[in-house]
DRENVOZA-836947 format. One record per residue (C-alpha): x, y, z. Coordinates in steps of 0.2 Angstrom, whole numbers, always signed. Example, Ala and Ser with C-alpha at 12.3 -4.5 7.8 and 13.67 -1.06 7.14 Angstrom:
R,+62,-22,+39
R,+68,-5,+36
END
This chain:
R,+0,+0,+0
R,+6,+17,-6
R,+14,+26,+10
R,+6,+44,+15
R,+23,+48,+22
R,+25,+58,+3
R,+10,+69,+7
R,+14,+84,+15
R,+0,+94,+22
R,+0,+111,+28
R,-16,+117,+38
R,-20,+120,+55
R,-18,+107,+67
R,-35,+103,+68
R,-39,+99,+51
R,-24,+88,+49
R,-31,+73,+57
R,-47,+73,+44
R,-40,+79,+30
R,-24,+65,+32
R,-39,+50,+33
R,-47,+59,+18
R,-31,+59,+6
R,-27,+40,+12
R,-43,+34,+7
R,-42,+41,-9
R,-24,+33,-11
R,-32,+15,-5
R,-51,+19,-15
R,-46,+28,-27
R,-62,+39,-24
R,-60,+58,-20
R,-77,+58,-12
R,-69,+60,+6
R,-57,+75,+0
R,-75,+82,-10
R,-85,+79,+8
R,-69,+89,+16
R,-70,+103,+4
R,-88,+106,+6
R,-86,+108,+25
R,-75,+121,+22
R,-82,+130,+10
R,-82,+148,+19
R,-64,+145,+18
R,-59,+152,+0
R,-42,+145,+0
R,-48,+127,+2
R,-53,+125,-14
R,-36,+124,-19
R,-28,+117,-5
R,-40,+103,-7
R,-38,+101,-27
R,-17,+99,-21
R,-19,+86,-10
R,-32,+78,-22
R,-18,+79,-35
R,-7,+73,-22
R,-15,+57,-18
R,-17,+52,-34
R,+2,+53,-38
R,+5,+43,-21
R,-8,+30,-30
R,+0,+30,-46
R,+19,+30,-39
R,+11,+13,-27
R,+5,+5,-43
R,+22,+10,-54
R,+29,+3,-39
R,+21,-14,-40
R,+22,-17,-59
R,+41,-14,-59
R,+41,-28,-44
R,+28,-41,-50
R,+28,-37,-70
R,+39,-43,-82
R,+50,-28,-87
R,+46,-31,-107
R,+28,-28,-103
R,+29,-11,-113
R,+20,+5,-108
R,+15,+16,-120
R,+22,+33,-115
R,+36,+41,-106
R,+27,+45,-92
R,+13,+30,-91
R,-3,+35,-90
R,-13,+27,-75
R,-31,+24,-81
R,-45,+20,-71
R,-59,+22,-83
R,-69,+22,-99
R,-83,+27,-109
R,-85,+29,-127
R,-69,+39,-134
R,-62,+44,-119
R,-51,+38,-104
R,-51,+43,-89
R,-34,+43,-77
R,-33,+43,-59
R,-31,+62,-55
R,-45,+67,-64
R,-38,+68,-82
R,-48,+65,-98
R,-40,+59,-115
R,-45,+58,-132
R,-42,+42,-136
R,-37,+38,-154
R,-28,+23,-154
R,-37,+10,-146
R,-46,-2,-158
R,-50,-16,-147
R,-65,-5,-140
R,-72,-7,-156
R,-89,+0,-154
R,-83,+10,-137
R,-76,+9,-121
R,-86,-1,-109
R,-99,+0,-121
R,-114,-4,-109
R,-125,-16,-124
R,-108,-28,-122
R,-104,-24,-106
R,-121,-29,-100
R,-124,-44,-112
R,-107,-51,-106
R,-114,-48,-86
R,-130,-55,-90
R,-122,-72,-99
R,-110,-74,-83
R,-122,-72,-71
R,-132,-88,-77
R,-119,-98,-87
R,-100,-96,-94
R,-95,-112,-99
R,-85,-121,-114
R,-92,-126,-134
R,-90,-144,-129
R,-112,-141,-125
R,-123,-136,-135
R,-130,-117,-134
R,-137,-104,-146
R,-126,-88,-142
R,-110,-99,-149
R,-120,-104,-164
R,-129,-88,-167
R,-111,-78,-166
R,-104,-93,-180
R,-118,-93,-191
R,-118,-70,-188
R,-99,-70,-192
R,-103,-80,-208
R,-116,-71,-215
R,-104,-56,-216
R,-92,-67,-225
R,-90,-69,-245
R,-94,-89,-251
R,-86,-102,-247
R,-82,-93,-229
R,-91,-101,-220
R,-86,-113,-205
R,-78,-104,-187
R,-66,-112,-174
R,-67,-101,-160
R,-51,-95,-152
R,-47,-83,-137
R,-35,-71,-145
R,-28,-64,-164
R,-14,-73,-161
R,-21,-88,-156
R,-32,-87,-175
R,-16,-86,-183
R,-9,-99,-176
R,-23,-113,-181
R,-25,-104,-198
R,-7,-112,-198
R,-11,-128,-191
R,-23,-129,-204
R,-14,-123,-218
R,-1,-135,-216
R,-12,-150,-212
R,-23,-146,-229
R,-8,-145,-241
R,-7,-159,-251
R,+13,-157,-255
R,+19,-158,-238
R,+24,-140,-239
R,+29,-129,-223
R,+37,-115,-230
R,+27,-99,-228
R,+25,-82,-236
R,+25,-64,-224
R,+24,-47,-229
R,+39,-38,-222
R,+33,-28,-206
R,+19,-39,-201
R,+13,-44,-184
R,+4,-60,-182
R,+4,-65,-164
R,+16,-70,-150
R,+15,-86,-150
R,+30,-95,-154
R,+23,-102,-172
R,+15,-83,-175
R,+30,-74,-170
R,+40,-83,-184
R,+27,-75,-196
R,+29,-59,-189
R,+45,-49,-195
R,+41,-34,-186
R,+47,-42,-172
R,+59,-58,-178
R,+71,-43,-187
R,+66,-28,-173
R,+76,-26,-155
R,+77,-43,-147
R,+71,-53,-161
R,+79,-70,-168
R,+80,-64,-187
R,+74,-73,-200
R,+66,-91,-197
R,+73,-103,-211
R,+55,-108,-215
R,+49,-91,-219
R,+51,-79,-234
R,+47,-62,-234
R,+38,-50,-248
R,+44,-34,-250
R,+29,-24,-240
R,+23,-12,-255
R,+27,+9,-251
R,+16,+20,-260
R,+25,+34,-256
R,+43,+31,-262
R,+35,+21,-276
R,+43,+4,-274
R,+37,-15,-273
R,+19,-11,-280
R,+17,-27,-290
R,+11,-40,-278
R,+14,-55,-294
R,+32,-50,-295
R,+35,-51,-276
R,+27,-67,-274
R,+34,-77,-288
R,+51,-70,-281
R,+46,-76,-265
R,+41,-94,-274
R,+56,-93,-283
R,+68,-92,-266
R,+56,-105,-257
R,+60,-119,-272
R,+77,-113,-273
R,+79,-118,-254
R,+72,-136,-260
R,+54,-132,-250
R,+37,-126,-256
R,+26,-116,-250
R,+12,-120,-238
R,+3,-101,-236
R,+3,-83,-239
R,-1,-73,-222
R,-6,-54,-227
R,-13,-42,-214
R,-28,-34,-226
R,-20,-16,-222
R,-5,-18,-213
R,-5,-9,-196
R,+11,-12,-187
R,+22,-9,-204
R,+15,+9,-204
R,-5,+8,-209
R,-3,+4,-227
R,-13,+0,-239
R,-9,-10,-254
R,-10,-3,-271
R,-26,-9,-279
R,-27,-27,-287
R,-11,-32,-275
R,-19,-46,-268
R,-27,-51,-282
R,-9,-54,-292
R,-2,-61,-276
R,-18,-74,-274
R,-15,-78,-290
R,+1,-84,-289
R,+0,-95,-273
R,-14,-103,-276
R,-5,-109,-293
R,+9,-116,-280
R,-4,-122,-269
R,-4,-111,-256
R,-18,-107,-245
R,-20,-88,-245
R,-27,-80,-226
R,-32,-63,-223
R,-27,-56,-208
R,-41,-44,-202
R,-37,-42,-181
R,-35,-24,-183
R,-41,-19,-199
R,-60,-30,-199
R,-76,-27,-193
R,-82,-10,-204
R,-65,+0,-199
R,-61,+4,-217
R,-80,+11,-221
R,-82,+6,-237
R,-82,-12,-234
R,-86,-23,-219
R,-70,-32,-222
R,-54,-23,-228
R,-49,-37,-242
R,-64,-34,-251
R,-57,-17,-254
R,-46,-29,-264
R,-58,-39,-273
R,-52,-57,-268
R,-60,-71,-256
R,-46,-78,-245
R,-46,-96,-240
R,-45,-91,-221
R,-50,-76,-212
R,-41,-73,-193
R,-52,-63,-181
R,-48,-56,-166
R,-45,-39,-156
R,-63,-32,-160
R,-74,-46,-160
R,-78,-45,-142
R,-73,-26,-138
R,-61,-32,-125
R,-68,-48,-122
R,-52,-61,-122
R,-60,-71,-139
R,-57,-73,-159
R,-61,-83,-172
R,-55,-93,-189
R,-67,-91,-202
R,-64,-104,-220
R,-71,-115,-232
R,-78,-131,-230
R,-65,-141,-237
R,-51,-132,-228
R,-61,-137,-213
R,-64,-154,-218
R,-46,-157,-219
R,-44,-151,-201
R,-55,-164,-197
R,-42,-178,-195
R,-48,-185,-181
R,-40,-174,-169
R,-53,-165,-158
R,-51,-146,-157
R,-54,-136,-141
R,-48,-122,-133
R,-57,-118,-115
R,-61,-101,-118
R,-64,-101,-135
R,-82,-102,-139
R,-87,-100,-122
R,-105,-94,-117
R,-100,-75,-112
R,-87,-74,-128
R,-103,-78,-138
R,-114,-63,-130
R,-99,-53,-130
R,-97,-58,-151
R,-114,-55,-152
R,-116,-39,-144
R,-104,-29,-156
R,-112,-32,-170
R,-128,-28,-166
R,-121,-12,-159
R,-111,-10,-177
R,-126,-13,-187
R,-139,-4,-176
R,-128,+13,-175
R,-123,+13,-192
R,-104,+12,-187
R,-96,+4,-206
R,-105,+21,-210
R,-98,+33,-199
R,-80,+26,-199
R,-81,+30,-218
R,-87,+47,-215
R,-78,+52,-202
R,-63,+44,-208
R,-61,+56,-224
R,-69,+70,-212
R,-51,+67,-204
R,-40,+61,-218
R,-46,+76,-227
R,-45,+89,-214
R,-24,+82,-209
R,-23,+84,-230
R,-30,+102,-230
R,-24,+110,-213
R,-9,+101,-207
R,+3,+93,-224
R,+3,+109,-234
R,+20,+118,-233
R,+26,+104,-221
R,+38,+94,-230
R,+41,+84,-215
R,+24,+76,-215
R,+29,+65,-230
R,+11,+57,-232
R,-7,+56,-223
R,-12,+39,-228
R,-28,+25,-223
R,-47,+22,-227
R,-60,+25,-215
R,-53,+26,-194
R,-37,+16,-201
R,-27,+31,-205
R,-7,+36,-203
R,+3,+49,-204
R,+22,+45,-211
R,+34,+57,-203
R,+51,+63,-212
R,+67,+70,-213
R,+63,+80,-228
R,+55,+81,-244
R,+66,+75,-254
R,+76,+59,-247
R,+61,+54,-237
R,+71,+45,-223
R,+61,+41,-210
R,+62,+52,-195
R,+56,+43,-179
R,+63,+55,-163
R,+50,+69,-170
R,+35,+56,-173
R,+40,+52,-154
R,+39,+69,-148
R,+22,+73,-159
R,+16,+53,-149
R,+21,+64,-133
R,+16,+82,-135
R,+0,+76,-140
R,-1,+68,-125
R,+0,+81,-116
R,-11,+90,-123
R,-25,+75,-119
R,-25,+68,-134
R,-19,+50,-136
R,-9,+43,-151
R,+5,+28,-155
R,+19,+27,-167
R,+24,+12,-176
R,+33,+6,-192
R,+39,-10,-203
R,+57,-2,-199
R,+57,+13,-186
R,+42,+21,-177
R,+40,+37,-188
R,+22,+32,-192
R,+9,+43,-181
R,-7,+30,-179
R,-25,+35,-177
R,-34,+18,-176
R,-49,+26,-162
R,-65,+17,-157
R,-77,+16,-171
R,-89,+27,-159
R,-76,+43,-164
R,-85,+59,-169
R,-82,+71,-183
R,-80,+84,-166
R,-68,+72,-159
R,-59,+72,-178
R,-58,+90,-178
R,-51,+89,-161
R,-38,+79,-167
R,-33,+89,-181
R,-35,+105,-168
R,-22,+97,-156
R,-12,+91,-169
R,-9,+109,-178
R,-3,+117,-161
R,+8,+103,-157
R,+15,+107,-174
R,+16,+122,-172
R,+25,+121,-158
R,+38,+112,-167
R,+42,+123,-181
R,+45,+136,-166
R,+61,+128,-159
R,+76,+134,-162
R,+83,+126,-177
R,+95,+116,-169
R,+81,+107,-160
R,+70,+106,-174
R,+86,+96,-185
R,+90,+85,-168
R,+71,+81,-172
R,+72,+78,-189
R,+88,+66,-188
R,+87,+54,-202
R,+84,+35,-196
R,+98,+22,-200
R,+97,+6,-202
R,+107,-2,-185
R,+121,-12,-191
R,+117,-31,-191
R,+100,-29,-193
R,+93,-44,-205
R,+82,-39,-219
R,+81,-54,-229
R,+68,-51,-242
R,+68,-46,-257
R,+77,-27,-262
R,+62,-12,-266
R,+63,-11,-283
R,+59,+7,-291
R,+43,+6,-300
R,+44,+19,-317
R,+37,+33,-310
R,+47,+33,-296
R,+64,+34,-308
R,+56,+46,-319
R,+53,+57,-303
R,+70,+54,-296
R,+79,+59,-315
R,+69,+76,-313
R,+76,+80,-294
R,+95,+76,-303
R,+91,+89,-318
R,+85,+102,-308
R,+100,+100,-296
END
């Protein structure tokens, strides 16, 4: 318990004694309703107002210092925190989070609260469910088959059949089981984009070279080959059947074949991007003529976030084999779900049971439920559309012209990121000045992330689906004086911002090299004759 020897109080003796229980029940409660009761008996007493706000203030850094305290003790140190200074949140509600002294935040980055923090349909559909039954898919009972047969009918034929799960990683993972246990070659080489994050187990995190070539990772599995990720802004790797019949190519070459293609739909850790139209389509193509099974990675990117579509590979105009679900589905629950053909799941069906405790329980089946009732009944695949090019048009407009530094403002519907560089022309990625932007927005009560298939110089606005144009304009209002801000240090700081990233030396990159498309050679001839 958080010591109140750190609060100092300095009132007359006879007030100490009460104010002293007041402040340590709000370290032990985390209420302030003693401290509020205290101020209201001293109201006659002009100054108490704000003595009684500093202790309130007080308390809560006592709290927040207890709980630090306990996390660096009992928490594994790798546990990452998203900002310099942690927040310590105590509360939700639709958009906003709520910290322990008082503070509210505009959240922007959370997409597991889909359809809102502690949305109360799912919150109360999930407490109802636990308060008569929460057991395993081993009985039979409608929510898990309602949710199964719900999920499908937002599915493209032949998507059909669910396995439940309890995670994204956890769907990846059997999407992989089953991959492999389908192939009729005996294949177990597989296909990544680079930058992609498909779980942490130990099967997913080889499929995931955002963290196999980042800081602490292994490098490169021997089984797995990676496709250059596509960069619209620097105009490189935009033919998705070159990359994979290079990918093929090295997989044969190695004596394997390949078993299946992994693509994250619009890929969020490697920087939100989305691929060039048709991508999927030529990459499809081409392993399913090795006999690959193609899977869609939707975690982040599914359930309406794009706006245009329910599903962000539609965008692409293919039907995947598998479809990994997690994050969103239960808006916080602990559930997800693989959703494929028949015959993929016929294969499964070896004679091996599948069961996972969890997955498929009673509650996550409410919970699944829930969400997309609340996504259909407030019209929320509609309102990320339009509230997503509110924003992205509004960041086009107000905050990229006559900053060279914002190198692109990219993303469909509340999937949208914001590429941070050096400078115009060499676009190097410049990650310490997306951190600072991450931080002074921060401070300013508006909550973002950075992220990146190589360095963090990507600004990510991924908020709940429940985000308003007044919240957009928010952003964008936040954003331009944070900007401004910047563009007022002296220069010296700005270019200690700006430092170009490098590579760190032994890093692995063992995918293909970006090759310039035409457009992007015929750009960089003109920058040479105008030099």
């Amino acid at each position: 318990m958080a010591s109140l020897g750190a609060v100092q109080v300095d009132i007359s003796h006879e007030k100490e004694r009460s104010l002293q229980a007041a402040v340590a029940e709000s370290v032990t409660s985390g209420s302030s309703d003693s401290l509020t009761q205290l101020r209201g008996d001293d109201d006659e007493h002009g100054d108490r107002h704000k003595f009684l706000a500093d202790a309130n203030q007080k308390a809560s850094e006592v709290r927040t210092a207890g709980v630090a305290d306990m996390r660096r003790r009992h928490i594994g140190p790798n546990h990452a925190l998203m900002y310099d200074q942690p927040l310590h949140v105590i509360r939700g509600r639709g958009t906003t989070l709520y910290t322990a002294d008082g503070s509210q935040y505009l959240d922007c980055v959370n997409n597991v609260a889909h359809v809102g923090h502690c949305n109360p349909k799912v919150a109360n559909a999930v407490a109802a469910q636990m308060g008569v039954l929460n057991t395993n898919s081993r009985y039979l009972h409608e929510n898990f088959s309602s949710h199964a047969a719900a999920l499908a009918a937002t599915m493209p034929e032949p998507l059909e059949v669910m396995y439940a799960t309890c995670s994204g990683s956890e769907s990846n993972d059997l999407a992989l089981r089953v991959a492999k246990k389908a192939n009729q070659h005996g294949a177990t080489h597989v296909v990544v984009m680079d930058g992609a994050y498909h779980g942490h187990t130990s099967a997913t995190m080889d499929l995931s070279p955002y963290k196999f070539n980042g800081p602490g990772g292994g490098g490169q599995p021997a089984h797995i080959q990676i496709m250059p990720c596509p960069d619209t802004l620097r105009k490189l790797n935009l033919d998705g059947g070159a990359a994979a019949r290079e990918a093929i190519r090295r997989v044969r070459e190695a004596g394997g074949r390949v078993c299946a293609f992994f693509s994250e739909s619009i890929l969020s850790c490697g920087g939100q991007v989305v691929l060039p139209p048709g991508y999927l389509q030529a990459v499809y193509a081409e392993m399913r003529a090795e006999g690959a099974v193609c899977i869609a990675d939707e975690v982040q990117c599914g359930f309406g976030r794009v706006g245009t579509h329910f599903w962000a590979f539609e965008m692409q105009g293919v039907v995947p084999d598998m479809v990994s679900l997690g994050k969103p589905i239960g808006n916080g629950f602990p559930m997800g779900a693989v959703i494929m053909t028949p015959d993929l799941a016929k294969a499964f069906d070896n004679g091996e049971q599948y069961f996972a405790t969890c997955g498929g329980c009673t509650a996550a089946g409410a919970a699944g439920l829930a969400v997309l009732q609340v996504i259909q009944e407030e019209g929320l695949q509609r309102a990320a559309q339009e509230v997503g090019a509110h924003l992205r048009a509004a960041c086009l407009q107000a905050l990229q012209p006559g900053r060279p530094y914002l190198g692109d403002v990219r993303g469909l519907g509340l999937m949208l990121g914001i590429e941070v560089v050096s400078d115009g022309d060499s676009l190097a990625h410049a990650p310490k000045l997306a951190h600072w932007i991450k931080e002074e927005m921060k401070l300013r009560r508006v909550l973002l992330t950075t992220d990146g298939a190589h360095c963090d110089n990507i600004l990510k606005i991924k908020p709940p689906m429940v985000f308003s144009r007044s919240d957009a304009d928010r952003l964008v209002e936040e954003l331009q004086v944070v900007l401004q801000h910047f563009e007022a240090l002296p220069p010296s700081d700005q270019q200690a911002l700006l430092e170009p990233w490098v590579m760190p030396a032994g890093k692995r990159r063992e995918c293909a090299p970006p090759v310039p498309t035409e457009a992007a050679v015929h750009s960089s001839a003109q920058k040479k004759q105008k030099l």
